[in-house]
N, CA, C and O atoms as CSV, one atom per row, in Angstrom:
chain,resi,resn,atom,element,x,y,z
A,1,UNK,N,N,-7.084,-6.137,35.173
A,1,UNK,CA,C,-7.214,-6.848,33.905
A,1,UNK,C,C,-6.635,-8.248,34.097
A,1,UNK,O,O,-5.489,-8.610,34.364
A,2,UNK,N,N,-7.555,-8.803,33.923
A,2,UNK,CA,C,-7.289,-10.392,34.025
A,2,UNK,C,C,-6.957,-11.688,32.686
A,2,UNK,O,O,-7.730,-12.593,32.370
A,3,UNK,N,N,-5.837,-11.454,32.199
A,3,UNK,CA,C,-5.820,-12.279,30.746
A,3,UNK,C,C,-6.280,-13.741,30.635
A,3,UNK,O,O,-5.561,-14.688,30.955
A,4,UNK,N,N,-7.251,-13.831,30.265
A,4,UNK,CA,C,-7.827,-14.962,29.419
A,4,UNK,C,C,-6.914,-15.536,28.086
A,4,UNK,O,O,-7.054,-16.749,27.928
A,5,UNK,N,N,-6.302,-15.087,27.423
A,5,UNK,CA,C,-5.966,-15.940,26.420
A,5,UNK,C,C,-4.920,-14.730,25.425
A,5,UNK,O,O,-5.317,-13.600,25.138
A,6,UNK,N,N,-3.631,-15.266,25.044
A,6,UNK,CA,C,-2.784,-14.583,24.196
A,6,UNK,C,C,-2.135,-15.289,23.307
A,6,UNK,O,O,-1.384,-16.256,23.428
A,7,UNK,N,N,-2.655,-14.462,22.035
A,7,UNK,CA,C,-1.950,-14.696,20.470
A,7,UNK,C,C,-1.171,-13.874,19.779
A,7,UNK,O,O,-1.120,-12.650,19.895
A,8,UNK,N,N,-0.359,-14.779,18.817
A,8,UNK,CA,C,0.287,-13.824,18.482
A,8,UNK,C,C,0.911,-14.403,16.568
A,8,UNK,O,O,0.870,-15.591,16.248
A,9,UNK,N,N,1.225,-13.715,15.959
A,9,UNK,CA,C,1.549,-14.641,14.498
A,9,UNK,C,C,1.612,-13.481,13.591
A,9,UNK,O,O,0.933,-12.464,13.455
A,10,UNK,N,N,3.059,-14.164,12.795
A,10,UNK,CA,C,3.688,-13.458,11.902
A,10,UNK,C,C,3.561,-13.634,10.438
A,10,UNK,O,O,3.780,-14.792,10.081
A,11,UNK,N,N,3.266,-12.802,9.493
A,11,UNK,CA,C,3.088,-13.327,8.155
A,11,UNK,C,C,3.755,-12.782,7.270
A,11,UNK,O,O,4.194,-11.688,7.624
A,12,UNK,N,N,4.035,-13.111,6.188
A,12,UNK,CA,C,4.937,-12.904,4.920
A,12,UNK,C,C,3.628,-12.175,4.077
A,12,UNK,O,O,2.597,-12.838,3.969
A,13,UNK,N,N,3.686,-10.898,3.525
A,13,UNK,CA,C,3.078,-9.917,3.331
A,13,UNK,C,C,3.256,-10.740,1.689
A,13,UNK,O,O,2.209,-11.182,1.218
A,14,UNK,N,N,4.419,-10.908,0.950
A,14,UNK,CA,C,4.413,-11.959,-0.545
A,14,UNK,C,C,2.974,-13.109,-0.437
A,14,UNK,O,O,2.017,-13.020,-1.205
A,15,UNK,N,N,3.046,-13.805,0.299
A,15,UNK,CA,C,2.688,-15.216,0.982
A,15,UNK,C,C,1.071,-14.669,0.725
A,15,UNK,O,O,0.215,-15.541,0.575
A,16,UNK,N,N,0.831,-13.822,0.696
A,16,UNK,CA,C,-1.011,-13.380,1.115
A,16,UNK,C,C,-0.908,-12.611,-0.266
A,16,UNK,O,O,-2.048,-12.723,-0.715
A,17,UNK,N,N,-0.028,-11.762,-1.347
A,17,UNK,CA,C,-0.260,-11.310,-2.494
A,17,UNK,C,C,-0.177,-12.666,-3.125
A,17,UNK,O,O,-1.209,-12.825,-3.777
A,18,UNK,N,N,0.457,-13.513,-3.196
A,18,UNK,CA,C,0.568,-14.308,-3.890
A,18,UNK,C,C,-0.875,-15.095,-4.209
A,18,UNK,O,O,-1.380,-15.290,-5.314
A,19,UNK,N,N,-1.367,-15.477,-2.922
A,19,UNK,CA,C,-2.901,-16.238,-2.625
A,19,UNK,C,C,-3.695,-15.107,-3.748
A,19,UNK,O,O,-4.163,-15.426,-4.841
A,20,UNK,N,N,-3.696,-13.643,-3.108
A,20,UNK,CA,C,-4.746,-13.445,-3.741
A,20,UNK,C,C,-4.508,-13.125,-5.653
A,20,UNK,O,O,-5.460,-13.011,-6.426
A,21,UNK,N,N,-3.345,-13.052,-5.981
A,21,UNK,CA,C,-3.406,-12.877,-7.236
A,21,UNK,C,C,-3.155,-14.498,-7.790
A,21,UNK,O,O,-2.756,-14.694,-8.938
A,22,UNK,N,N,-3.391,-15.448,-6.989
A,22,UNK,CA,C,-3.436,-16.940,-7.767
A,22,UNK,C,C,-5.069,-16.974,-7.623
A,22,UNK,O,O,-5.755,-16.885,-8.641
A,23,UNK,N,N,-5.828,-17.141,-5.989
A,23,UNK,CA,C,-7.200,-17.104,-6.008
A,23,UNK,C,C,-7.859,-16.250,-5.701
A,23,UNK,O,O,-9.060,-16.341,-5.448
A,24,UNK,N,N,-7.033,-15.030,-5.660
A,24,UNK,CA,C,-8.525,-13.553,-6.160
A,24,UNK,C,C,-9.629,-13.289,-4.755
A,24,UNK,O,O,-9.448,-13.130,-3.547
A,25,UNK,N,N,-10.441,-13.327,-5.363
A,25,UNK,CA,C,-11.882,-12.597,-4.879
A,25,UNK,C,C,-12.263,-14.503,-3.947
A,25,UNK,O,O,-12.479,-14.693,-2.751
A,26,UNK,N,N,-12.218,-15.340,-4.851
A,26,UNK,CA,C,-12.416,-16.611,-3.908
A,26,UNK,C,C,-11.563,-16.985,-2.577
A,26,UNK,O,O,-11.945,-17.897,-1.842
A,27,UNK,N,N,-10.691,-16.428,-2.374
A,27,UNK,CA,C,-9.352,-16.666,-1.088
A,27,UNK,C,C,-10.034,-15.202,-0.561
A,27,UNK,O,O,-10.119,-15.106,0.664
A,28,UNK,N,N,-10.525,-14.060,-1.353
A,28,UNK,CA,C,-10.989,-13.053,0.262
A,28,UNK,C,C,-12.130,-13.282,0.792
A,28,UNK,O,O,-12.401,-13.023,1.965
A,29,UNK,N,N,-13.232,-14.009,-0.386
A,29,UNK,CA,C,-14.710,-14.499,0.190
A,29,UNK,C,C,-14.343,-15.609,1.310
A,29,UNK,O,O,-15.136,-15.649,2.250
A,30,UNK,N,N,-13.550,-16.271,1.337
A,30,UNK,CA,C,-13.320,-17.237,2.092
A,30,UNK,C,C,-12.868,-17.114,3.892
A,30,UNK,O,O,-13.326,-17.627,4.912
A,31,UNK,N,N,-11.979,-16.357,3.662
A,31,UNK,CA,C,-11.192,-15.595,4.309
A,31,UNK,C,C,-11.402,-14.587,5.409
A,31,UNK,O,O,-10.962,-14.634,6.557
A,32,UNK,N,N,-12.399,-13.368,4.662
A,32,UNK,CA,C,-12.528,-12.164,5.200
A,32,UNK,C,C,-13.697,-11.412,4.609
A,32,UNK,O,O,-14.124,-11.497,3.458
A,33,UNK,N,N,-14.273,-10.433,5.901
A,33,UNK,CA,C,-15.839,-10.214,5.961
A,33,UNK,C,C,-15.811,-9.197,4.794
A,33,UNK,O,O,-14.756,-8.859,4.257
A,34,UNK,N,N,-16.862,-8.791,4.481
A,34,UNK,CA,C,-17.015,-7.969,3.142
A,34,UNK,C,C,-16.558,-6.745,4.058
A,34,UNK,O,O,-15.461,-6.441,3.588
A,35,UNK,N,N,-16.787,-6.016,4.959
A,35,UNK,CA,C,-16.032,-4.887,5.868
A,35,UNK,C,C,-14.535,-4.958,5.632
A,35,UNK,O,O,-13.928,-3.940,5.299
A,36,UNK,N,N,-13.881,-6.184,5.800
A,36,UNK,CA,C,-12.240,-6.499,5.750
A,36,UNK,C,C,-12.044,-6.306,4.235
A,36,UNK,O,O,-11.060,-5.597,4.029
A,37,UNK,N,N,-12.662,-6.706,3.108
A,37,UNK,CA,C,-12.479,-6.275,1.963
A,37,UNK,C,C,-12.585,-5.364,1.850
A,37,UNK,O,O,-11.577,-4.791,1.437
A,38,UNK,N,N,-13.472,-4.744,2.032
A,38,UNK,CA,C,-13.705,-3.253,1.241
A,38,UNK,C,C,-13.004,-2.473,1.936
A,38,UNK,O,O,-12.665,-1.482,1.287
A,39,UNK,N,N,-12.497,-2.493,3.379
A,39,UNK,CA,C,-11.157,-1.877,3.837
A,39,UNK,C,C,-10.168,-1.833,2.818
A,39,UNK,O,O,-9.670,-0.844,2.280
A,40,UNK,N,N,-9.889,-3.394,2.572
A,40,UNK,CA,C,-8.281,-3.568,2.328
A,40,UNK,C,C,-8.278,-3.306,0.641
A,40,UNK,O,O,-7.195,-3.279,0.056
A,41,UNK,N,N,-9.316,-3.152,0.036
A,41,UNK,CA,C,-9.273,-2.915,-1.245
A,41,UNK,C,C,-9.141,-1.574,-1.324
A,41,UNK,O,O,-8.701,-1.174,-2.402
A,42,UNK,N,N,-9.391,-0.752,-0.500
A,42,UNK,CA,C,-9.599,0.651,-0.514
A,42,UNK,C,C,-8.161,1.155,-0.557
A,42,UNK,O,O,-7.767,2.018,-1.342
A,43,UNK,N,N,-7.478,0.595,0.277
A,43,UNK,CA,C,-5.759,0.963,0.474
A,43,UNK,C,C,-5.140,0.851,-0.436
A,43,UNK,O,O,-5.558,0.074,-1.294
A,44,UNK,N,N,-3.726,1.648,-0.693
A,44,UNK,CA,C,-3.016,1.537,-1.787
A,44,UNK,C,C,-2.155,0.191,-1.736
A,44,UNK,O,O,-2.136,-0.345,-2.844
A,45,UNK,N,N,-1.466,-0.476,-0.801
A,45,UNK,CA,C,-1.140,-1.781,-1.581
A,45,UNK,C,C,-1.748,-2.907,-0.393
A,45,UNK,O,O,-1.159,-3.462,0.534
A,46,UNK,N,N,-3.402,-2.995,-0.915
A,46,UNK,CA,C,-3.890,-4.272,-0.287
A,46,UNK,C,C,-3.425,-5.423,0.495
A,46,UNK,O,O,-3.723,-5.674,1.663
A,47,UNK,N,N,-2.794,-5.975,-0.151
A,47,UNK,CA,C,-1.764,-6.766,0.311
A,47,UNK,C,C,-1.485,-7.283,1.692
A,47,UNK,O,O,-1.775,-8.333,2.266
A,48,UNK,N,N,-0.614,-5.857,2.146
A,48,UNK,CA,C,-0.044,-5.363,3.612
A,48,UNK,C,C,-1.475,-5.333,4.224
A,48,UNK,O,O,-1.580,-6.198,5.093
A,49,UNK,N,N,-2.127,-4.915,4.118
A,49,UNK,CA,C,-3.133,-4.728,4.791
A,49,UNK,C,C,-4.100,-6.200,5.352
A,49,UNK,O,O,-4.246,-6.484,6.541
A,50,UNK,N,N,-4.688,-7.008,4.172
A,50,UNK,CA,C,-4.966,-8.321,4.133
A,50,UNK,C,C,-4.006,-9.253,4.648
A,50,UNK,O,O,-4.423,-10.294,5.155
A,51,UNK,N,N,-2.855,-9.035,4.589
A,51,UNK,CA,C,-1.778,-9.934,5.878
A,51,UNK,C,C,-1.567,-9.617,6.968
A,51,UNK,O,O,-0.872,-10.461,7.535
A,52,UNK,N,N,-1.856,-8.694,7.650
A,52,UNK,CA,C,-1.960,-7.650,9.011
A,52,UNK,C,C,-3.567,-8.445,9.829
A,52,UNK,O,O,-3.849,-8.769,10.983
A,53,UNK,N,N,-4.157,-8.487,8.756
A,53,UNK,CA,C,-5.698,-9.325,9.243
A,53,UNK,C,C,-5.522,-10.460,9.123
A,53,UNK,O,O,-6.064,-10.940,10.118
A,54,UNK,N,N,-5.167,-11.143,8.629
A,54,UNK,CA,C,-4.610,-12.624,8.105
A,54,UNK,C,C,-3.916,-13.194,9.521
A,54,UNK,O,O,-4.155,-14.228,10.145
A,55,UNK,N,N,-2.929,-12.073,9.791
A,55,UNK,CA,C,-1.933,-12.447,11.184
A,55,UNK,C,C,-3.190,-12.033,12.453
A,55,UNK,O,O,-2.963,-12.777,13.408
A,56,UNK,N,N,-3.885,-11.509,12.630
A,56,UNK,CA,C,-4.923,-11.085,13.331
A,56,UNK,C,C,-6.122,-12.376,13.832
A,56,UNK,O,O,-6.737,-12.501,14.891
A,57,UNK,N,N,-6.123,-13.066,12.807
A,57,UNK,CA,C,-7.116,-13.857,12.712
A,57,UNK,C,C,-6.182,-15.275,13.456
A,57,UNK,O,O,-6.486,-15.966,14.428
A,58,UNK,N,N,-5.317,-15.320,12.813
A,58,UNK,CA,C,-4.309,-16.813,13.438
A,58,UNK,C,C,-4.369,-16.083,14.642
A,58,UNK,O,O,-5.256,-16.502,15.386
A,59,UNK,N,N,-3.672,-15.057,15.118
A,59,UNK,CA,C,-3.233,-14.783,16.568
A,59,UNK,C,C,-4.396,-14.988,17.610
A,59,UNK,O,O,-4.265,-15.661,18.632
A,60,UNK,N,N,-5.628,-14.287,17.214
A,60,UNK,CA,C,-7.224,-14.585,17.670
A,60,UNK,C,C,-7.328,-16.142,17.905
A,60,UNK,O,O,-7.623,-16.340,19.083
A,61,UNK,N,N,-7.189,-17.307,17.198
A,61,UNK,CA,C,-7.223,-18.332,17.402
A,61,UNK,C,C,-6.582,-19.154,18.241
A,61,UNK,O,O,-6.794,-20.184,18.880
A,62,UNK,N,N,-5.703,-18.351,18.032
A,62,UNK,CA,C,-4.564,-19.167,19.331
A,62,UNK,C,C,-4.686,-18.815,20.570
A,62,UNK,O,O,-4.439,-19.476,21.579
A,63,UNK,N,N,-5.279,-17.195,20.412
A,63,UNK,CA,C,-5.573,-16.766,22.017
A,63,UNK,C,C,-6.529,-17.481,22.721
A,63,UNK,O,O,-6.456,-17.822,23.902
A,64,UNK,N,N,-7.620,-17.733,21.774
A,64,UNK,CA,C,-9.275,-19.069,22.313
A,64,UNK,C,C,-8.802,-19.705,22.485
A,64,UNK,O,O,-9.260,-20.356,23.424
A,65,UNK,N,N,-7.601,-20.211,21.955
A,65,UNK,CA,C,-7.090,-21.994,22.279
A,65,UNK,C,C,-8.009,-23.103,21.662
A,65,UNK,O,O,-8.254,-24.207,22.149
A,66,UNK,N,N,-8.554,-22.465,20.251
A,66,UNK,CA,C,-9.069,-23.776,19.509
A,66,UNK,C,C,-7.885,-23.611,17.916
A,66,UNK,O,O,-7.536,-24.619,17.301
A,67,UNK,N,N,-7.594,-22.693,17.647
A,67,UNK,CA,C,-6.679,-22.715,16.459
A,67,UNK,C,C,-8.378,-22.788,15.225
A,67,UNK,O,O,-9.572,-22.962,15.472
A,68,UNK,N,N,-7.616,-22.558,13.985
A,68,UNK,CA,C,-8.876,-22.069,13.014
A,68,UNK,C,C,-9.344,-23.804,12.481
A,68,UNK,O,O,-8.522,-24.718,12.404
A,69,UNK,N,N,-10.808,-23.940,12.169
A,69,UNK,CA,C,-11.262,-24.862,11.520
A,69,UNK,C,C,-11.802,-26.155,12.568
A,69,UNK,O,O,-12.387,-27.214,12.342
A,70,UNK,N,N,-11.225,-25.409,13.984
A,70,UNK,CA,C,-11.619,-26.727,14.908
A,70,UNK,C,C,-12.732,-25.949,16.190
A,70,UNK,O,O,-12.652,-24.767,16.527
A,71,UNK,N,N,-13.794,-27.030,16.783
A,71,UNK,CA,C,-14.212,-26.677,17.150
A,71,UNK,C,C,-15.268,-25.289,16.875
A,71,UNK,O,O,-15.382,-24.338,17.648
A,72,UNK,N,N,-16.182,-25.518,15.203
A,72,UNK,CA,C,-16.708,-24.572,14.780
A,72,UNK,C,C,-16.019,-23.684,14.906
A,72,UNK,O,O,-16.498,-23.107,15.882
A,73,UNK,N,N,-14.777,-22.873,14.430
A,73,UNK,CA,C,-14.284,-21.816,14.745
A,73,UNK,C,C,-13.940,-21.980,12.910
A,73,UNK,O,O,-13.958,-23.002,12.224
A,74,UNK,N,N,-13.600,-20.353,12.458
A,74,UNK,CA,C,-14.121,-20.484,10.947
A,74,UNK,C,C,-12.719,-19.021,10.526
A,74,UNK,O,O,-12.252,-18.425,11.497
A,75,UNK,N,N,-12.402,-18.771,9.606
A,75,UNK,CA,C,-11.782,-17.393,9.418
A,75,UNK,C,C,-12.369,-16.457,9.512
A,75,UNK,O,O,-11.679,-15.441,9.612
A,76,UNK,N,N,-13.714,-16.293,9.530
A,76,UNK,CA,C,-14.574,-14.948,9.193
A,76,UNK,C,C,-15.210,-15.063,10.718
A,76,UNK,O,O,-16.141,-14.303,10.986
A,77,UNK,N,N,-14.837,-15.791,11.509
A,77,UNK,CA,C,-15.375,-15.797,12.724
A,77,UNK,C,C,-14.430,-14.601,13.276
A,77,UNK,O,O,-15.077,-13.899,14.054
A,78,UNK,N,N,-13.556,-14.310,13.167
A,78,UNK,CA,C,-12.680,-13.372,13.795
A,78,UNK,C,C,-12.729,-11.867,12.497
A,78,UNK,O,O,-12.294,-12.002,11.353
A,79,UNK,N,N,-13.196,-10.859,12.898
A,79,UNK,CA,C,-13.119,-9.902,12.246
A,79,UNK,C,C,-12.485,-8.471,12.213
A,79,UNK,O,O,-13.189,-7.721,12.888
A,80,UNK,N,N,-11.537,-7.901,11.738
A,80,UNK,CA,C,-10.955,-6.686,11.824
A,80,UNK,C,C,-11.218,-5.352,11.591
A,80,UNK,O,O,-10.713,-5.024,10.517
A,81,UNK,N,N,-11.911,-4.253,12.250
A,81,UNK,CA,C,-12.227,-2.921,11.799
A,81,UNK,C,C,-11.490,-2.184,12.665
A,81,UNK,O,O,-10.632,-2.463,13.502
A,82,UNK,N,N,-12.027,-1.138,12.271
A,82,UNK,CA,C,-11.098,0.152,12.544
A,82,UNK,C,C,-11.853,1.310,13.561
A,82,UNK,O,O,-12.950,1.728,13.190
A,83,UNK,N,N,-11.366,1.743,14.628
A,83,UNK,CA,C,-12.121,3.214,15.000
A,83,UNK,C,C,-12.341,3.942,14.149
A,83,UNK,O,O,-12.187,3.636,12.966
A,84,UNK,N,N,-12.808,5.231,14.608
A,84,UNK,CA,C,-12.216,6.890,13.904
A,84,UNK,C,C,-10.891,6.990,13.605
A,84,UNK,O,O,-10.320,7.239,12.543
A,85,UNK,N,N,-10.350,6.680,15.077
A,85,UNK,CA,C,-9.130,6.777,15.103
A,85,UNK,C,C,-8.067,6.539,14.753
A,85,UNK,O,O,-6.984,7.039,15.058
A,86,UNK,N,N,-8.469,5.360,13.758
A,86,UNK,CA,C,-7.545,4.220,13.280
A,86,UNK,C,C,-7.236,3.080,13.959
A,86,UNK,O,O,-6.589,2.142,13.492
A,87,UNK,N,N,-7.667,3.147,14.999
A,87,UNK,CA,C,-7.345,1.673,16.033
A,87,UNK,C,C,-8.055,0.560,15.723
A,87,UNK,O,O,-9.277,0.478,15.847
A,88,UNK,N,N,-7.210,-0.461,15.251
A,88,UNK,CA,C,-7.956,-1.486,15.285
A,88,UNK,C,C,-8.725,-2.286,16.040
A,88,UNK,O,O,-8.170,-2.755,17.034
A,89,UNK,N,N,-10.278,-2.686,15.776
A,89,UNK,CA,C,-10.904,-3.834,17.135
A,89,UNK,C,C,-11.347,-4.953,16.369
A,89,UNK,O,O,-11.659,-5.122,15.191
A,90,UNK,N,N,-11.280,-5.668,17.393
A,90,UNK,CA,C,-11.307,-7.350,17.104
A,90,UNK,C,C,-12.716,-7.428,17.395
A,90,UNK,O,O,-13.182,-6.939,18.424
A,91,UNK,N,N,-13.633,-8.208,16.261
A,91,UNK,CA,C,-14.859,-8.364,16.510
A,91,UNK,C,C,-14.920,-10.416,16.573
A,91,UNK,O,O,-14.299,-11.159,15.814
A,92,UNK,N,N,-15.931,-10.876,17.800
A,92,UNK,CA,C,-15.794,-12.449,17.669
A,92,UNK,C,C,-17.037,-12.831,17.189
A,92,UNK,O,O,-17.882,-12.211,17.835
A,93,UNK,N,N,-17.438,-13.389,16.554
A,93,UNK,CA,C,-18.458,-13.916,15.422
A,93,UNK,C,C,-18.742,-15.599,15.645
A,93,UNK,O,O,-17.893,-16.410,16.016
A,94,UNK,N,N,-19.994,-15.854,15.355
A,94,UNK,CA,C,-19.896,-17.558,15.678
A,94,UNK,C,C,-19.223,-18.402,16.413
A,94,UNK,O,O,-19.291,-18.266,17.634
A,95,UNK,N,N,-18.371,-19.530,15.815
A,95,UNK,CA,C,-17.871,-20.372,16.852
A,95,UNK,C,C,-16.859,-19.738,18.194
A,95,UNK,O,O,-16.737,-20.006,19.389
A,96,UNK,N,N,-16.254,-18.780,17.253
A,96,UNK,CA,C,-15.583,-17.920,18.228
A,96,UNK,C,C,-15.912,-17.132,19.436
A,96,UNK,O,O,-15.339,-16.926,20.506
A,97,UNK,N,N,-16.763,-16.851,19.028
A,97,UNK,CA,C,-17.655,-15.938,19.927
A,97,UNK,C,C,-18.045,-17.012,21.065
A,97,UNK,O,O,-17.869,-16.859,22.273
A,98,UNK,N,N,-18.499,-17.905,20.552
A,98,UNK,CA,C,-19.262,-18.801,21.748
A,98,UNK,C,C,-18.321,-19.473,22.195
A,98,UNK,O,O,-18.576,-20.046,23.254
A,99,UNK,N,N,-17.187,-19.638,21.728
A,99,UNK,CA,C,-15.870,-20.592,22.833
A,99,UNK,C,C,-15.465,-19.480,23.896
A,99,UNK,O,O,-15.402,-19.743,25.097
A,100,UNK,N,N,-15.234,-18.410,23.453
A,100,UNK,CA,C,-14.434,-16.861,24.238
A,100,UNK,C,C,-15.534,-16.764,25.230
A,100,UNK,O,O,-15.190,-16.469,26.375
A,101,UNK,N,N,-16.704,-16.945,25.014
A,101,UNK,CA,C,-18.065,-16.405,26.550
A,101,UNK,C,C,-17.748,-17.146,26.979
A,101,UNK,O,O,-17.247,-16.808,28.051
A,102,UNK,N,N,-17.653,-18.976,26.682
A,102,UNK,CA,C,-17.702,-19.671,27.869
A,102,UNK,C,C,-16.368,-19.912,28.540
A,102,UNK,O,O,-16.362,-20.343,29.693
A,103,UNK,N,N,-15.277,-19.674,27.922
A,103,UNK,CA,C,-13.937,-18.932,28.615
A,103,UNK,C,C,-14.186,-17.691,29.468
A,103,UNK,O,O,-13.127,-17.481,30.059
A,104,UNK,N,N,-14.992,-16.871,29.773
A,104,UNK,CA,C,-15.373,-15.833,30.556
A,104,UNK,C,C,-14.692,-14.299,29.967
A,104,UNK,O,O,-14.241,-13.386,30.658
A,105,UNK,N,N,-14.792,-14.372,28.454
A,105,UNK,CA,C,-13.769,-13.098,27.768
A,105,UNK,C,C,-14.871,-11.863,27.304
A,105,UNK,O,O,-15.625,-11.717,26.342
A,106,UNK,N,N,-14.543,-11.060,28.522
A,106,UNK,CA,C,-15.134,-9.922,27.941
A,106,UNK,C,C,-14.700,-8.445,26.932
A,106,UNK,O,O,-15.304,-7.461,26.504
A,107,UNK,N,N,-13.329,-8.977,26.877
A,107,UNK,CA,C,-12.823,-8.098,26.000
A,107,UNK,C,C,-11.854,-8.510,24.988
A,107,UNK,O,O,-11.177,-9.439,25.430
A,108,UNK,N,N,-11.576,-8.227,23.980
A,108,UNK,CA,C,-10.560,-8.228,23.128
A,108,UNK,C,C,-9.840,-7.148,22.560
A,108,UNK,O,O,-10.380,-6.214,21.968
A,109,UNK,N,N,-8.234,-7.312,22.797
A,109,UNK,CA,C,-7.484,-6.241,22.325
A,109,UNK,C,C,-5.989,-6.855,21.402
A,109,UNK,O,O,-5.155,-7.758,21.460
A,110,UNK,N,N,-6.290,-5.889,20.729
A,110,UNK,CA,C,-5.783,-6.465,19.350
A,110,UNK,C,C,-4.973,-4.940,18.909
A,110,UNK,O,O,-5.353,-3.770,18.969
A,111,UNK,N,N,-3.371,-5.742,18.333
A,111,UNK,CA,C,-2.623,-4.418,17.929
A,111,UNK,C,C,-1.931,-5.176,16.333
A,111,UNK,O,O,-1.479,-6.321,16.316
A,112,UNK,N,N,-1.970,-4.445,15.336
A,112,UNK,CA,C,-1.472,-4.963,13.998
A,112,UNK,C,C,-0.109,-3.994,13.702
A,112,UNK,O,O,0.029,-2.932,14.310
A,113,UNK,N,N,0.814,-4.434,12.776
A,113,UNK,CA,C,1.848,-3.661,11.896
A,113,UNK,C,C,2.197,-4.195,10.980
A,113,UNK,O,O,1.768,-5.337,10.814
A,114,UNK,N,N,2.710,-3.876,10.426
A,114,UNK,CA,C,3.228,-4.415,8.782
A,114,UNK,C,C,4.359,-3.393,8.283
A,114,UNK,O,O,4.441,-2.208,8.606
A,115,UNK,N,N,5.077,-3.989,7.565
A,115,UNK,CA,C,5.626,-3.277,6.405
A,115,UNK,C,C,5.663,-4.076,5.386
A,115,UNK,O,O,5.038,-5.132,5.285
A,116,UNK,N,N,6.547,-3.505,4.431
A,116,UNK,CA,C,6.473,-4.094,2.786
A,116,UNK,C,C,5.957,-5.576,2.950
A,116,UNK,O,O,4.870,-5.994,2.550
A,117,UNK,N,N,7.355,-6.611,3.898
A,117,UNK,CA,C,7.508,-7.770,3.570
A,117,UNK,C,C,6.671,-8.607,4.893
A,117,UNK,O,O,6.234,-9.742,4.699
A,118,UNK,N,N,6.511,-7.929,6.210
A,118,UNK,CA,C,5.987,-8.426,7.229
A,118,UNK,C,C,4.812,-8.106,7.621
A,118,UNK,O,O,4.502,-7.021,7.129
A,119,UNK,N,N,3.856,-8.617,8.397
A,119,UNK,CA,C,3.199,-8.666,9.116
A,119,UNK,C,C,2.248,-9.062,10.290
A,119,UNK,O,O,1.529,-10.053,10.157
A,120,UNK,N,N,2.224,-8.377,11.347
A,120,UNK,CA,C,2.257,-9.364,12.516
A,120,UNK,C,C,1.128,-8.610,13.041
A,120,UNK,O,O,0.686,-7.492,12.776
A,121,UNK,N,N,0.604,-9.986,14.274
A,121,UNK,CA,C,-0.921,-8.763,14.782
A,121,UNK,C,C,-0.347,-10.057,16.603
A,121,UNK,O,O,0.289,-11.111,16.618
A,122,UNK,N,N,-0.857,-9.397,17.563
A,122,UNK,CA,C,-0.832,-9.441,18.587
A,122,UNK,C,C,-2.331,-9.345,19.427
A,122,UNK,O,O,-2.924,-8.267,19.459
A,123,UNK,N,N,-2.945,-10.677,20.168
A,123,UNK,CA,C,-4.194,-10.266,20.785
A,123,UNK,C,C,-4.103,-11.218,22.107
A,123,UNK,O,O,-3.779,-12.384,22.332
A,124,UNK,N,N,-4.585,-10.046,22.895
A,124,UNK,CA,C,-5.070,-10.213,24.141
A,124,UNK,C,C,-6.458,-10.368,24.413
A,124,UNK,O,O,-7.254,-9.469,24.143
A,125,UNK,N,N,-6.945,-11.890,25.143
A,125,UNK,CA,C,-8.557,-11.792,25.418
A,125,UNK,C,C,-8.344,-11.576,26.745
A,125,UNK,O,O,-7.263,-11.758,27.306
A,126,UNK,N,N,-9.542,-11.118,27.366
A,126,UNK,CA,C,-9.958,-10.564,29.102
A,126,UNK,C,C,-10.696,-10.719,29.422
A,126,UNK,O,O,-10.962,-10.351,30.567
């Protein structure tokens, strides 16, 4: 295994309730794929969950080495689902996608946690 690119970023689990009970449904359209919603709406306190992806998405960016908004790279370019199993995988979408091929990244691995007040996600490209 040959690492291409590592991210990593911590978020305030308040910091992402706050967004969405100031801008709602417009900060998750923006944000995160209708899959990442209807995940994180499904859970009992959303929140944790939507900042776990939130930290997922910064960490993803930093691993490409363009950071979000530059170089066609977008928030919904980086996407979060789940196995059976519960394991999370990192899906790359648009600008993302096409910076990571021509970096030579054939894989992405991605680990999330949270509690009440934190949340952090960790990714490795390959």
């Amino acid at each position: 295994m040959n690492p291409i690119g590592l991210g990593i970023d911590l978020v305030e689990v308040g910091r992402i309730r706050d967004l969405l009970t100031k801008h709602g449904q417009r900060f998750k359209e923006k944000t995160y794929t209708a899959g990442e919603i209807a995940y994180c709406d499904g859970c009992a306190d959303p929140a944790m969950h939507y900042a776990a992806r939130f930290a997922a998405k910064e960490a993803a960016a930093k691993a490409i080495g363009t950071g979000l908004w530059a170089e066609g790279v977008d928030w919904k370019d980086f996407e979060i689902s789940r196995e059976p199993s519960g394991k999370p995988v990192l899906h790359l979408h648009g600008g993302a996608r096409m910076h990571a091929e021509r970096q030579g990244v054939t894989r992405c691995l991605v680990s999330l946690t949270h509690t009440r007040d934190l949340a952090q996600a960790q990714v490795i490209l390959v």
